[in-house]
Structure formats: structure tokens, C-alpha cells
C-alpha positions in Angstrom: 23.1 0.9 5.8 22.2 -2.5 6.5 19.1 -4.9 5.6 17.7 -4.8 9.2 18.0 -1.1 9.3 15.5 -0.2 6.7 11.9 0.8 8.3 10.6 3.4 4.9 10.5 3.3 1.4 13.3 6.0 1.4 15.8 3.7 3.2 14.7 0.9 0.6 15.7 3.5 -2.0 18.9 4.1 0.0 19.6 0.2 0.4 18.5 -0.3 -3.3 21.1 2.8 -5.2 23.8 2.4 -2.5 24.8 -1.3 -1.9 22.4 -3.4 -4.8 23.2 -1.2 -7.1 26.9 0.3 -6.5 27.9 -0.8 -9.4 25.6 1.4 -12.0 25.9 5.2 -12.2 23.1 4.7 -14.1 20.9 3.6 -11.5 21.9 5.8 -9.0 21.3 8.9 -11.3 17.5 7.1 -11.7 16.9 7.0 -7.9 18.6 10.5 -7.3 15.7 11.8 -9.4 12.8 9.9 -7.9 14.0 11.0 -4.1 14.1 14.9 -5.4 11.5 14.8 -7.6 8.6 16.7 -5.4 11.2 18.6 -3.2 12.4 20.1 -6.6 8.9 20.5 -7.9 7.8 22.4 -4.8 11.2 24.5 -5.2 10.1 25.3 -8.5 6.8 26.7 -7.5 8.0 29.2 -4.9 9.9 30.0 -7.6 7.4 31.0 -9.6 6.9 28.5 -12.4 4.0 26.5 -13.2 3.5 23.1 -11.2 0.6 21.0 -10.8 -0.7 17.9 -9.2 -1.3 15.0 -11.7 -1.7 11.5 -12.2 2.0 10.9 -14.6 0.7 8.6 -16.9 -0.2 9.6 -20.6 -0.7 13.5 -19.9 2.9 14.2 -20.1 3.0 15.7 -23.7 0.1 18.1 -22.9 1.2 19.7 -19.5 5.0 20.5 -20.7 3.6 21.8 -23.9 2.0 24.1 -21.6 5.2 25.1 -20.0 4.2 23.3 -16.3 5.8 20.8 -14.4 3.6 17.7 -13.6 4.1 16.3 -10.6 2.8 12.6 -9.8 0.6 12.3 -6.8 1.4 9.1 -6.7 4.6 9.7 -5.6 3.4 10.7 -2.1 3.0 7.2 -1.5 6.9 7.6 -0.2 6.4 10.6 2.1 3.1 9.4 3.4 3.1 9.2 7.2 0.9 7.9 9.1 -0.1 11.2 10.3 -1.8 12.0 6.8 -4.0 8.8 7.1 -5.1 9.7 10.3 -6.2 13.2 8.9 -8.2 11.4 6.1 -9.9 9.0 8.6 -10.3 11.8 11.5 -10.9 15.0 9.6 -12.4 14.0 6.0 -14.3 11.1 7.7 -13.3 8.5 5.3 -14.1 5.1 6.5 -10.8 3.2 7.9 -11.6 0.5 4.6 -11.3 2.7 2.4 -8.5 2.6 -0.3 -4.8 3.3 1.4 -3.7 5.1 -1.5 -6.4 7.8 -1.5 -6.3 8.0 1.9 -2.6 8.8 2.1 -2.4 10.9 -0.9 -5.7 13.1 0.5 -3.8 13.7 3.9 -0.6 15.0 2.3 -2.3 17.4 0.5 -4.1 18.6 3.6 -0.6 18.8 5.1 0.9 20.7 2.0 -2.2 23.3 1.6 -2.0 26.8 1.4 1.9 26.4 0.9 2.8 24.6 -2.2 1.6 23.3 -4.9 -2.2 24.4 -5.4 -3.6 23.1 -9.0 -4.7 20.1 -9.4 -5.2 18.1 -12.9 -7.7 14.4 -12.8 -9.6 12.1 -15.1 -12.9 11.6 -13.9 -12.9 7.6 -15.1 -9.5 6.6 -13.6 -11.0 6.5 -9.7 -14.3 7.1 -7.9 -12.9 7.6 -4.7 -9.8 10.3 -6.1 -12.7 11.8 -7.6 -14.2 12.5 -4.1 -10.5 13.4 -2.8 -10.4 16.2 -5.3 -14.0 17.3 -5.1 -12.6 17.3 -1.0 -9.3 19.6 -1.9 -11.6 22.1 -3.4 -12.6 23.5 0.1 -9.4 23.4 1.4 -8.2 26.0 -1.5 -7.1 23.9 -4.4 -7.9 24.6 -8.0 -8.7 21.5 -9.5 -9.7 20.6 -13.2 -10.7 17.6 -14.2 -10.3 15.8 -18.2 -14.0 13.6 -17.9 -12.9 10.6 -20.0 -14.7 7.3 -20.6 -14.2 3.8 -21.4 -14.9 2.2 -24.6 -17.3 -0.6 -24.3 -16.5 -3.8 -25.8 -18.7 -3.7 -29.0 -17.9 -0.7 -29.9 -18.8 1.1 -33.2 -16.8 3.4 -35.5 -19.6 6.3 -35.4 -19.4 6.1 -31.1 -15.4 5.5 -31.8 -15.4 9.2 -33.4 -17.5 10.3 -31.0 -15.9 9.7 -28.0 -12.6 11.2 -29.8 -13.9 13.9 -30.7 -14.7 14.5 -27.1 -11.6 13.8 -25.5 -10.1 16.6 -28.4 -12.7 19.0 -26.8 -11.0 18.2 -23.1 -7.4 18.1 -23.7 -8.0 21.8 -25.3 -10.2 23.1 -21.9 -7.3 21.7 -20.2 -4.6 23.6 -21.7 -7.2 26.8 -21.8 -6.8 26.0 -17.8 -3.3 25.5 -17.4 -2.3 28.4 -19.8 -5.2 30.5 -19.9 -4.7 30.3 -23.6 -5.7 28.1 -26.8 -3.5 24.8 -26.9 0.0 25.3 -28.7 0.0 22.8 -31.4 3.2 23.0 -32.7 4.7 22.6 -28.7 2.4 19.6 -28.2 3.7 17.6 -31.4 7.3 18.6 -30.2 6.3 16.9 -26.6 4.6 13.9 -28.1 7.9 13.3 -30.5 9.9 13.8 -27.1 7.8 11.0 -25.3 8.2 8.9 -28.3 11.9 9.2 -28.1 11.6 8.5 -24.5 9.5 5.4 -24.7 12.1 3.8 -27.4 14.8 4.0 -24.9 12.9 2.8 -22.4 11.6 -0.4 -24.7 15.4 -0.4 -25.4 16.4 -0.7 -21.9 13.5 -3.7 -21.1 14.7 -5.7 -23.6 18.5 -5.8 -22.7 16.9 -6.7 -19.3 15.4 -10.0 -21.2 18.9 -10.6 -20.8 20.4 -9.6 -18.0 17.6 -9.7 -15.6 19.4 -8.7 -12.3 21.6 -5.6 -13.4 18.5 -3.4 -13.1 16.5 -5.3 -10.5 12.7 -4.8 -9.5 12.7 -1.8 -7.6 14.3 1.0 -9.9 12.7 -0.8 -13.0 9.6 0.2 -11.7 10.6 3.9 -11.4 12.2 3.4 -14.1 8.3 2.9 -16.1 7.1 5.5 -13.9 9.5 8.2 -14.7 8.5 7.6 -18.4 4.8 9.3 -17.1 6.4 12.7 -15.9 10.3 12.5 -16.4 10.5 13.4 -12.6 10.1 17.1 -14.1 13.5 17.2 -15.7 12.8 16.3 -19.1 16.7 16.4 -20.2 17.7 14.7 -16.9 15.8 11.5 -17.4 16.6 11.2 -21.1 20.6 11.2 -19.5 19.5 8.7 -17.3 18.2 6.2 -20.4 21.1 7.1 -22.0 23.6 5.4 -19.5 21.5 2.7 -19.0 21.4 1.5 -22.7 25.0 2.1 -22.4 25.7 -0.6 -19.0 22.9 -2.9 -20.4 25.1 -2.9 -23.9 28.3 -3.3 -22.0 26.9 -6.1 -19.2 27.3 -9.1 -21.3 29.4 -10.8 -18.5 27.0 -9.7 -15.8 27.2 -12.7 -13.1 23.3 -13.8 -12.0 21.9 -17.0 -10.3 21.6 -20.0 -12.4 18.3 -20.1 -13.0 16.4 -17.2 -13.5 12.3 -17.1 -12.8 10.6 -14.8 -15.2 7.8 -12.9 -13.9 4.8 -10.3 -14.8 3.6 -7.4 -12.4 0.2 -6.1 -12.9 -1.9 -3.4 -11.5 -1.0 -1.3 -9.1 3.0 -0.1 -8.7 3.3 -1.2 -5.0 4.5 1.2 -2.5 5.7 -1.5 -0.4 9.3 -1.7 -1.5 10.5 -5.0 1.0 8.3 -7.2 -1.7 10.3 -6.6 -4.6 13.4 -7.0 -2.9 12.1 -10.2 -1.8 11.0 -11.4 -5.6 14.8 -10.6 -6.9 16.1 -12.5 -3.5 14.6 -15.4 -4.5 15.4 -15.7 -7.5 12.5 -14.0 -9.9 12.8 -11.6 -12.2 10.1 -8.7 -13.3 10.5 -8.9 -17.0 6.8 -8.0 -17.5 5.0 -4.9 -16.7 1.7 -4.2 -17.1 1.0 -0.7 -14.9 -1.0 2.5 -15.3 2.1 4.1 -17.3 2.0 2.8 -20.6 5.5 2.0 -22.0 4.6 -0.2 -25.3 2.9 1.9 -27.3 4.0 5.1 -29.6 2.1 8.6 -30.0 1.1 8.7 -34.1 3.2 11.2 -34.9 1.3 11.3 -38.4 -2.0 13.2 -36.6 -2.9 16.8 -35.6 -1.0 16.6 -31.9 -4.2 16.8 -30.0 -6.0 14.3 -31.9 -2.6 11.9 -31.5 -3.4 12.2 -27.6 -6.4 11.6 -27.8 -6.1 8.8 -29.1 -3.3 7.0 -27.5 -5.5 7.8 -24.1 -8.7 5.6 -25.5 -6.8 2.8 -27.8 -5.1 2.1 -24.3 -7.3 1.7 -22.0 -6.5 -0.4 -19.6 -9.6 0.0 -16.9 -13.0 -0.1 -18.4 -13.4 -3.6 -20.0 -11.5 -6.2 -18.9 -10.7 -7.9 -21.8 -8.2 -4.7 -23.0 -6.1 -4.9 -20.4 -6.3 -8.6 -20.8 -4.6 -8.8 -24.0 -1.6 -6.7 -23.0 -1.0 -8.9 -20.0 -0.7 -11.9 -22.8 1.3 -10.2 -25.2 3.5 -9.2 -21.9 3.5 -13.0 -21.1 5.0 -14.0 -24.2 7.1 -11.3 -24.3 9.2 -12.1 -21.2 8.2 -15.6 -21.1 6.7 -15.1 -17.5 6.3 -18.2 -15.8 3.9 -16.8 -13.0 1.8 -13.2 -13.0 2.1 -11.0 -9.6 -1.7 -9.5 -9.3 -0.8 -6.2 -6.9 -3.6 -4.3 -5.3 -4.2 -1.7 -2.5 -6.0 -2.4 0.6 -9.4 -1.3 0.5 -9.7 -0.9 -3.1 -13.0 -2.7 -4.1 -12.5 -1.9 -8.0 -9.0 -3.6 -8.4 -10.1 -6.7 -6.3 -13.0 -7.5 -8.3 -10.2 -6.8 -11.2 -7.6 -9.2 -9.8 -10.2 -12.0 -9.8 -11.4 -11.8 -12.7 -7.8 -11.6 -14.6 -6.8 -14.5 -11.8 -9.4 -17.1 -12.8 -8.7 -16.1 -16.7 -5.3 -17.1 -16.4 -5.5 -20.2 -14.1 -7.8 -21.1 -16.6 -4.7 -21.2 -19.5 -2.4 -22.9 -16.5 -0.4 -19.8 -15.6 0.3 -19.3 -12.2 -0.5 -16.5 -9.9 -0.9 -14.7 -6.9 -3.3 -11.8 -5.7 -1.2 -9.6 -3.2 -3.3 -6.2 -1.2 -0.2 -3.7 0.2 -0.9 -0.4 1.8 0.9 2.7 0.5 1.9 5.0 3.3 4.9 4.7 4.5 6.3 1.2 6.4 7.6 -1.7 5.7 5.2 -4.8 4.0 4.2 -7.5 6.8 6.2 -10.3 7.4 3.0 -12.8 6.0 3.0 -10.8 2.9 7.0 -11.6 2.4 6.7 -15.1 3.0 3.7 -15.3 0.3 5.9 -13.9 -2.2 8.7 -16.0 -1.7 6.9 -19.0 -1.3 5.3 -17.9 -4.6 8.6 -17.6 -6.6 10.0 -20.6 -4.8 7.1 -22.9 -6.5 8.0 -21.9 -9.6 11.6 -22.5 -9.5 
């Protein structure tokens, strides 16, 4: 395949595992899992196991301890057409500003209804408008639970602290009650969160041999890379493989040839759907050392704690929507971490919530004379706009 062949996501994926990347098995094995990931999922279902819609990000521990394979909605962002926008804007009615993401997600469930995967799992504080979505899916035959969570405020006290844990105990219990039908299985969940934690130290592992060889993983798998740590693409014992031979290239890349000079960078917010713009980042020159995403990769599950209480509170000591100022301080410690010398603020079209966000965390940091630049992408399926491309480079280019 050649550059001025690739028109989807898929072929970027293609372009990415078969000529970038020709040289890692690891790599390859990664991408091979994100391109099957829902075609397997659905092939499980007719199969007769448990599958359900989700959002892939802390949840993990709690759906395979109740013997179900989560599958990321999020992940639609490489199938959606533009067919499924048009059935959000056309049939649902949902005004042509609204958010790209929900927009495309909503019409590939409309697609997929009555002949795949029909339960749906959210969390009533992570998006108004997904909220609405799944309210929507209801009437076209979806069972759909939701885990109500909240934000901490910024002054909080203990006594509201143990509150609001003690609430989010309560919900991750109805939840397994509705994906089991049953009371929670403790001694699975602690098994699961001991698994994630295993997980996650590989995956630290493998970001920090990146610190120094930047451009054997480049942009685009690293991200699925941090994304598979949410759901594992559904094969739990695949993905650990797929660490595994990572750590070992990384170890073994010490000669690994890469420009001169390296840029460091930091991505934050949304994961981009629009592949072209990180190709363009590692083309000229810059690096994604620093993530800051909805899937949390820094952090451990307390494996000292009652399972359920140990998700609970990983889900509301890491916050990162809510008050500003949490998600704040893991963009700084990501800052000095990789020694980003500009932040990449990454956004859907027509999401008013992450706009306000990205201005906010934009005028912070011009403030302490780092860099940045707000980009909006859509997420259906296409190729990012030639303006937005030149942005990035020119972007990277100033900071060389």
C-alpha cells in the first residue's frame, strides 16, 4: 500500500503494521487485535457468551469477573460510515453540531440492532449527550444499565469522600447483579484487578523504554496500545503476549536508528480517530511520550482493599472530568515525565464540554510558557483535512 492510497482509518492501520512497522512482530500482533476486536466480539455473541457495549476504561476488572467480554464503543469510531451519521442526524434528529463521536457511535448501533450485541453498560457523569444516545438505544431494543457516578468537588471533605464511595460500592454491585443476575464474585474481582495491575506494569514498562527509543513504537499503535489496557481487545491472554514482545524489542532496540533530534510531546483529551495527524506528528519529527486520555495507565488498583471497594476507588481518586484542576496535575506530572516541549489539546467537533476544557487547560499552560495547540477532528471514518495537517506540522516544526 502506498501513502496516497490510504482514504480510512483501516488502511492507516494497514500502512502503519505493514510498512512503519515491518520490523516489529510486536506491533503487528497489537494492530491484529485492534482490527478483529469487534468482529471477534460479535462472533462471540452468536456464540452464546456474554458481550456488552462499554466505555473500556477503568471497568475492566468488574465485567470479566463477571465472565463478559467488554467491548469499547469507542472503537466504532473505525467502522463509522458516513451512513451512520446520516441516521443520527436524519432519523434521531440530532442537530448536525452535535458531537461526531456520539453521532457516529449512535448510528452504528442503529445499524447493528436486533443482530448483535444488545446490552449496554454507561456512567451517567462521563457524557450528557451518550447519556441521551443510550436513553435513545432503549427504544430500539437495547438493554442498557447505567453506573450513576459523580465528580468530587474540589474542597472536598472526608465524611462526603466516604460518602460518595460508599455509593459507587452500591453501583459496581447493581452492576454485576445485571450482568450476572447474581451477587458480585469477590474473589474473581480481586483476581481481575491483580490482572489489570500486571497489565498496567507492562504497559508503564513499555512507555518508558519509549523515553528512549521514541520511534520504534510510533504514535499510532501507542495509542492503541493505552487503549487496549481498558478492555484487552477481549483476549485477556492475547494482549498480555502482546506486552510481552514489546518489552522484549524495546530491551533489545538500543541501536534503533531515529532522527537527530527528537521533539517530545503530550496528547491530551480525546484519542483522535483521525489517524493522518499522528502520522504527521512522527513525520516531522515529534514524539508522543505523554499521554493523558480517558484510559488511565499510571495508576495501580490497591490490591490491599475488599475488590469492590479497590474499584471504587481508583474510579473517584482518578477523575479526570469534573474539576479541572485533577486532570490538571496529571498533565504536569506527564510533562515532566517525558519532558514535553509542547501539549497537543485533541477534541471532537461539536463537543461543547471538551472545548470549554481545552481552553481552560490552554491558557493554564501558556501561562507557565509551554506551548500548545487546540486541534477539533471528527470520528467517522475519513481522512483529517489538509488545514488540520498543516497545523500539526507547523506546530511541531516551531518547536524544533
Amino acid at each position: 500500500m502506498k501513502l496516497t492510497e490510504i482514504k480510512s482509518q483501516l488502511d492507516y492501520i494497514k500502512y502503519s503494521r505493514n510498512i512503519m512497522h515491518s520490523y516489529s512482530r510486536g506491533v503487528q500482533k497489537l494492530f491484529d487485535l485492534a482490527v478483529s476486536y469487534i468482529y471477534d466480539a460479535e462472533k462471540a455473541f452468536h456464540q452464546g457468551k456474554s458481550v456488552i457495549w462499554t466505555w473500556g476504561l477503568w471497568e475492566a476488572p468488574l465485567i470479566y469477573a463477571c465472565d463478559t467480554i467488554p467491548v469499547a464503543f469507542t472503537e466504532l469510531g473505525r467502522l463509522g460510515s458516513q451512513e451512520a451519521v446520516t441516521i443520527s442526524e436524519d432519523y434521531f434528529q440530532v442537530p448536525r453540531e452535535s458531537c461526531s463521536m456520539v453521532k457516529a457511535t449512535l448510528g452504528e448501533w442503529y445499524l447493528r440492532r436486533g443482530n448483535g450485541i444488545n446490552r449496554m453498560l454507561g456512567f451517567s457523569a462521563s457524557c450528557e449527550p451518550y447519556n441521551v444516545a443510550l436513553e435513545l438505544m432503549k427504544n430500539e431494543g437495547y438493554d442498557v444499565h447505567h453506573i450513576d457516578t459523580v465528580y468530587l468537588p474540589p474542597d472536598y471533605d472526608q465524611a462526603r469522600y466516604e460518602h460518595i464511595l460508599q455509593y459507587f460500592i452500591s453501583e459496581i454491585h447493581a452492576a454485576a447483579r445485571w450482568l450476572t443476575g447474581r451477587e458480585l464474585d469477590e474473589e474473581k474481582l480481586t483476581f481481575e484487578i491483580k490482572r489489570r495491575n500486571t497489565f498496567i506494569k507492562k504497559v508503564r514498562r513499555i512507555m518508558d523504554l519509549r523515553l528512549q527509543n521514541p520511534f520504534y513504537i510510533k504514535s499510532l499503535p501507542t495509542m492503541f496500545l493505552l487503549m487496549g489496557s481498558g478492555h484487552y481487545f477481549g483476549k485477556p491472554e492475547e494482549y498480555s503476549e502482546v506486552l510481552d514482545l514489546l518489552i522484549t524489542e524495546l530491551e533489545d532496540a538500543r541501536t534503533w536508528e531515529q532522527p537527530y533530534r527528537v521533539i517530545p510531546l503530550l496528547w491530551t483529551g480525546g484519542r483522535g480517530q483521525e489517524f493522518g495527524v499522528y502520522k504527521a506528528i512522527d513525520d516531522s519529527g515529534g514524539a508522543i511520550l505523554g499521554w493523558v486520555i480517558p484510559t488511565p495507565f499510571a495508576r495501580d488498583f490497591q490490591e490491599d482493599l475488599p475488590a469492590a471497594e479497590s474499584l471504587a476507588r481508583y474510579l473517584l481518586d482518578g477523575q479526570l472530568a469534573g474539576a479541572s484542576v485533577y486532570k490538571r496535575h496529571i498533565i504536569e506530572d506527564q510533562i515532566k515525565k517525558s519532558n514535553a516541549k509542547g501539549i497537543i489539546l485533541y477534541g471532537y467537533v461539536g463537543c461543547s464540554f471538551s472545548g470549554v476544557e481545552r481552553e481552560m487547560e490552554r491558557e493554564y499552560f501558556h501561562q507557565k510558557g509551554i506551548p500548545s495547540i487546540s486541534l477539533e477532528g471528527t470520528f467517522q471514518v475519513g481522512p483529517p483535512s489538509g488545514q488540520l495537517l498543516t497545523r500539526v506540522k507547523a506546530f511541531v516544526e516551531m518547536l524544533s
